[in-house]
C-alpha positions in Angstrom: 1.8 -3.6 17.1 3.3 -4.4 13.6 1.2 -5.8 10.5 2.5 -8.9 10.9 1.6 -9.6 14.9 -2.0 -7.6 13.5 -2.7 -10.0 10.5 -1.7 -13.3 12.6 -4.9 -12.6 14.3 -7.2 -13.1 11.0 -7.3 -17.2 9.5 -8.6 -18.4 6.6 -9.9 -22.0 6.8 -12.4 -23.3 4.6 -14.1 -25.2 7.4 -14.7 -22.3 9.1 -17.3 -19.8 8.1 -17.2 -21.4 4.5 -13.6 -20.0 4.2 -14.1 -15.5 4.8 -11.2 -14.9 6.8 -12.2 -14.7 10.7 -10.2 -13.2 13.8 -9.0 -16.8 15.2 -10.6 -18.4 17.9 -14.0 -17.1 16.6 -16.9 -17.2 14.1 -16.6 -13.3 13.5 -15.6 -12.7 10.0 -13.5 -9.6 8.8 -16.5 -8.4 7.3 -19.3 -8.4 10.3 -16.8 -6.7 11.8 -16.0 -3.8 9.5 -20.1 -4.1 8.5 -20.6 -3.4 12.6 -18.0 -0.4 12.9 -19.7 1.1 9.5 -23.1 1.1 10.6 -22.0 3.4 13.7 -21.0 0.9 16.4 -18.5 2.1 18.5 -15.5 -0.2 19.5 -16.2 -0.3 23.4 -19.9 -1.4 22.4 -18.7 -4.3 20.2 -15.8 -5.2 22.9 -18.9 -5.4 25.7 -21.3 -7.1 23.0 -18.5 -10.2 21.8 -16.5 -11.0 24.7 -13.3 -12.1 23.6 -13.2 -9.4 20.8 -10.1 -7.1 21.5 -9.5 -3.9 20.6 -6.3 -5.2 18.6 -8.3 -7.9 17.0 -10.6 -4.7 15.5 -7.8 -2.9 14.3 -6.6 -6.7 12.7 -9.6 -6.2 10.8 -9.2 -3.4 9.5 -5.7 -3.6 8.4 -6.8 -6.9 6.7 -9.2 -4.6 5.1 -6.6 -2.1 4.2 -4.3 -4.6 2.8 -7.0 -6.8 0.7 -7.7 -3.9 -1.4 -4.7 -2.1 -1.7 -3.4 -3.4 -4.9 -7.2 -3.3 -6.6 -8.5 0.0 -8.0 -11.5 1.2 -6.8 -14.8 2.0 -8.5 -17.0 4.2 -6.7 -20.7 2.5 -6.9 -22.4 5.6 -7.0 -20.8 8.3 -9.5 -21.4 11.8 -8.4 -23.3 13.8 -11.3 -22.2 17.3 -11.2 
């Protein structure tokens, strides 16, 4: 699936979920999501747990992710002290 088909999937609509971008046709935002898969969930369990979550609608996500910060440098919170 290409970006574009991917980031249909994720709206933005400020009477929904105070405006966070959500995968359409739901109240899961971009960030439970990616908070869920971080913590260790694994995609089959958060498919079973959310019905109507698809695995394409993760990967959305994800690439919404990817493209949100792309253009922003990053700064680690925690510096490594050697």
């Amino acid at each position: 699936m290409i970006d574009e088909q991917l980031l249909k999937r994720i709206v933005i609509n400020p009477k929904i979920m105070v405006g966070k971008p959500v995968i359409q046709g739901t109240r899961l935002t971009v960030e439970f999501v990616l908070n869920i898969l971080a913590h260790g969930a694994t995609i089959p369990e958060m498919i079973n747990e959310y019905p109507g979550l698809t695995l394409e609608d993760i990967h959305a996500c994800i690439l919404f992710a990817s493209k949100s910060i792309e253009d922003s440098s990053y700064m680690p919170l925690n510096e490594a002290v050697a």
